[in-house]
PyMOL CGO cylinders between C-alpha atoms (Angstrom):
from pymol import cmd
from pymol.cgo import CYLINDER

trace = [
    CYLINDER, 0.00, 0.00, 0.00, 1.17, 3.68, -0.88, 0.3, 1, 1, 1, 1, 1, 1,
    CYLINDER, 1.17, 3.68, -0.88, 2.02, 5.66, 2.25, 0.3, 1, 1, 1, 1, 1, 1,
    CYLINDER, 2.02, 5.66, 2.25, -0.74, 8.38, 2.82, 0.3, 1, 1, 1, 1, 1, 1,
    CYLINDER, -0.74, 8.38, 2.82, -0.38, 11.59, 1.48, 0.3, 1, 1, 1, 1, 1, 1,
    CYLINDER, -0.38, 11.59, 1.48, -3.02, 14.48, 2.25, 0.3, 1, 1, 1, 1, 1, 1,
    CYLINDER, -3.02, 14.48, 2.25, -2.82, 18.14, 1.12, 0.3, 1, 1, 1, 1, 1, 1,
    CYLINDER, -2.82, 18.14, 1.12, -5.00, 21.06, 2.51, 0.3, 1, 1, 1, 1, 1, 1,
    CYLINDER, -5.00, 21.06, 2.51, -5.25, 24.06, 1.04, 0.3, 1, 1, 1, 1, 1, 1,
    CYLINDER, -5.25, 24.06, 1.04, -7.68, 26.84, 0.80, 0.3, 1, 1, 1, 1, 1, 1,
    CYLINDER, -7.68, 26.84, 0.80, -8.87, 30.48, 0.72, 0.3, 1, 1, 1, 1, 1, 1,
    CYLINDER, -8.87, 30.48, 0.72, -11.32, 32.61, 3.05, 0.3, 1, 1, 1, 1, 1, 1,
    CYLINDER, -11.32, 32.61, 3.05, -14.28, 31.22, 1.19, 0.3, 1, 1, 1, 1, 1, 1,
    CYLINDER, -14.28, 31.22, 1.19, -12.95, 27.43, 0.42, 0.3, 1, 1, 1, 1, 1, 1,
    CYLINDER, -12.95, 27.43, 0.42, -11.09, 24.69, 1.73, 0.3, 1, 1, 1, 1, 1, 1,
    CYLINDER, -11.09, 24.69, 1.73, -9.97, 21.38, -0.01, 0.3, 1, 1, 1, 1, 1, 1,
    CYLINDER, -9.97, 21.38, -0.01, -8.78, 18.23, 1.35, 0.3, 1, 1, 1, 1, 1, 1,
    CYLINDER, -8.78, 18.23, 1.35, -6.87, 16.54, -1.50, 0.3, 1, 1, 1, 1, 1, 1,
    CYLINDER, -6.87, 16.54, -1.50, -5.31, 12.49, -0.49, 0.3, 1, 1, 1, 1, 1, 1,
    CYLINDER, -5.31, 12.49, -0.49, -4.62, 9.80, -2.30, 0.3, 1, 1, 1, 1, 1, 1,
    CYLINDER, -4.62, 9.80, -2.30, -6.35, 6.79, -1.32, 0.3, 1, 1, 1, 1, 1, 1,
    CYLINDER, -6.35, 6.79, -1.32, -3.63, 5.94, 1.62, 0.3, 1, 1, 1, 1, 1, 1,
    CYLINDER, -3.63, 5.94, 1.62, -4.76, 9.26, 2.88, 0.3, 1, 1, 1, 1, 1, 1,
    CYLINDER, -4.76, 9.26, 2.88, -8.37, 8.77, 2.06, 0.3, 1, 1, 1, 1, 1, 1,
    CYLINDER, -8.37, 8.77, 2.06, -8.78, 5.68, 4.40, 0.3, 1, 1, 1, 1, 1, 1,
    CYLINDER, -8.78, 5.68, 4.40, -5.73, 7.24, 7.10, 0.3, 1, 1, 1, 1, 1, 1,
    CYLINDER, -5.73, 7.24, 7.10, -8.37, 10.37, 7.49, 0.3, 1, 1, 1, 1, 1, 1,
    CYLINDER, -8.37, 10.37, 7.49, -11.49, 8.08, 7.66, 0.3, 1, 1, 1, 1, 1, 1,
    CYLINDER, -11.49, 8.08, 7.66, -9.87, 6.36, 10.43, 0.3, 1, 1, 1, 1, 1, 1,
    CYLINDER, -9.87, 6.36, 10.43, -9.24, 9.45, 12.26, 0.3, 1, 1, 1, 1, 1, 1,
    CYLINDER, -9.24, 9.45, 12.26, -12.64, 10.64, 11.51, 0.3, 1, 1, 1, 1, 1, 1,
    CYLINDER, -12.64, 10.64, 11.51, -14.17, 7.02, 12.82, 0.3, 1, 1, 1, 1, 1, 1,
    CYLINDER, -14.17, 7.02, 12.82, -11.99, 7.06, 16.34, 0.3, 1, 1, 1, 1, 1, 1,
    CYLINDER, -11.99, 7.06, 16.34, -13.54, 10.46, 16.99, 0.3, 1, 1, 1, 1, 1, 1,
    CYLINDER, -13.54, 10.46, 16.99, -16.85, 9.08, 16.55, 0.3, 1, 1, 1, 1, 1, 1,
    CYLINDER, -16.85, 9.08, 16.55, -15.85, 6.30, 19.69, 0.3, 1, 1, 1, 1, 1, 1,
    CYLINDER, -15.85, 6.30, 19.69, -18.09, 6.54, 22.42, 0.3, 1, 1, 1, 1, 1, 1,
    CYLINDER, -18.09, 6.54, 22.42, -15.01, 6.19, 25.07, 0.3, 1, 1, 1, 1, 1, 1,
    CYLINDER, -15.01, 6.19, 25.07, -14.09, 9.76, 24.24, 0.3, 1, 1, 1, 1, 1, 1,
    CYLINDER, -14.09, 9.76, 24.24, -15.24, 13.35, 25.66, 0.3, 1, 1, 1, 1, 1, 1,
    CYLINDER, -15.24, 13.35, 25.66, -16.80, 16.46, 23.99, 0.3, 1, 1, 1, 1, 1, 1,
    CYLINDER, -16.80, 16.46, 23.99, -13.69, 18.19, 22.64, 0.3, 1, 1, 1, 1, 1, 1,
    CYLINDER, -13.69, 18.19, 22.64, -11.11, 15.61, 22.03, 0.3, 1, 1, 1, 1, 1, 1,
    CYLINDER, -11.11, 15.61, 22.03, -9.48, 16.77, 18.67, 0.3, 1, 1, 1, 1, 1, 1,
    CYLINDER, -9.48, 16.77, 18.67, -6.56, 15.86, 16.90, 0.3, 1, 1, 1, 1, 1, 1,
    CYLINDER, -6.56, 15.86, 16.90, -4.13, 18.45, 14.89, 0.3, 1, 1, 1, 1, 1, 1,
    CYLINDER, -4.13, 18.45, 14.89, -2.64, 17.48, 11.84, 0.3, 1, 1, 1, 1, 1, 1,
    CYLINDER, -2.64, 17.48, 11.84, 0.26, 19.91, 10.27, 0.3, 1, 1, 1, 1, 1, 1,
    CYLINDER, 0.26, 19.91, 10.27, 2.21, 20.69, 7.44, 0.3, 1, 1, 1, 1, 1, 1,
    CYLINDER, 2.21, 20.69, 7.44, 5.41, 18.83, 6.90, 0.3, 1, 1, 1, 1, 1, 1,
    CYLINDER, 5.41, 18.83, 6.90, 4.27, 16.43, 10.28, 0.3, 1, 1, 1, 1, 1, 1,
    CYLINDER, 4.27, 16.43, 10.28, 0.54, 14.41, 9.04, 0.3, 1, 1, 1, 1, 1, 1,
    CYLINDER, 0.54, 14.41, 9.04, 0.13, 16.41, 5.83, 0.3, 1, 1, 1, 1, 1, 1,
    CYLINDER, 0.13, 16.41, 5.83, 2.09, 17.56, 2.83, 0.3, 1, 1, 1, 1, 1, 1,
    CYLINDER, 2.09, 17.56, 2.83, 4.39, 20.42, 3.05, 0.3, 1, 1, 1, 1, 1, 1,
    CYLINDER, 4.39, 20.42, 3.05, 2.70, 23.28, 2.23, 0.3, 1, 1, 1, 1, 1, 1,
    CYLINDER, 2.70, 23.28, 2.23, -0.52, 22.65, 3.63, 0.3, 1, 1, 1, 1, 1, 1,
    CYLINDER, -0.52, 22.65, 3.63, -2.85, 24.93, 6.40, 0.3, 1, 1, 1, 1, 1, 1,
    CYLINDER, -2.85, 24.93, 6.40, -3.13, 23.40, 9.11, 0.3, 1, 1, 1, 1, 1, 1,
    CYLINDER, -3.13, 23.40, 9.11, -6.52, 21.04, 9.80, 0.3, 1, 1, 1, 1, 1, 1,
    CYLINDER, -6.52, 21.04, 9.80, -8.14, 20.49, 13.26, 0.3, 1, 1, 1, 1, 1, 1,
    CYLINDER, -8.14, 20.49, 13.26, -10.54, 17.47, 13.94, 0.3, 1, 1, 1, 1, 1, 1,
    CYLINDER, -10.54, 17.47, 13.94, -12.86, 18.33, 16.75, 0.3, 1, 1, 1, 1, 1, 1,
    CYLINDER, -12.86, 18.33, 16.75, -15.43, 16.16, 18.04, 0.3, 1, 1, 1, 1, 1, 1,
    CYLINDER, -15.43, 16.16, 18.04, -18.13, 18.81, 18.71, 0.3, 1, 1, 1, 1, 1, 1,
    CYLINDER, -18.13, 18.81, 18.71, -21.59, 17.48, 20.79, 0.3, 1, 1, 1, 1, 1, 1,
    CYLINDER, -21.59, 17.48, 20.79, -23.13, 20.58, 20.27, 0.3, 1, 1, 1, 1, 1, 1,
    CYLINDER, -23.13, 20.58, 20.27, -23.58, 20.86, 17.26, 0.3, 1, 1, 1, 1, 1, 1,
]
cmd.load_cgo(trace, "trace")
């Protein structure tokens, strides 16, 4: 399997979330563990340029949110 890649990018209006299909199912599993009952209102996970995305990307937060 291909190692995950994931761009963000975006503007004030727009953002995109661009992966190949490594990166596809690596943010689908991040997505899914925030959905695990064991875990609070607020638990997020940060994923940065150059670190869990490609250089060059903004900076994404995944917040589990209740309220909404």
């Amino acid at each position: 399997m291909n190692e995950p890649r994931i761009k963000v990018y975006g503007s004030a209006t727009e953002i995109t979330v661009a992966a190949n299909a490594a990166g596809l199912r690596d943010l689908a599993e991040r997505l899914i563990g925030l959905a695990d009952p064991e875990l609070r209102d607020g638990y997020h996970e940060h994923l940065e340029g150059g670190i869990n995305l490609e250089d060059g990307s903004i900076s994404l937060i995944l917040e589990r949110n209740e309220k909404l």
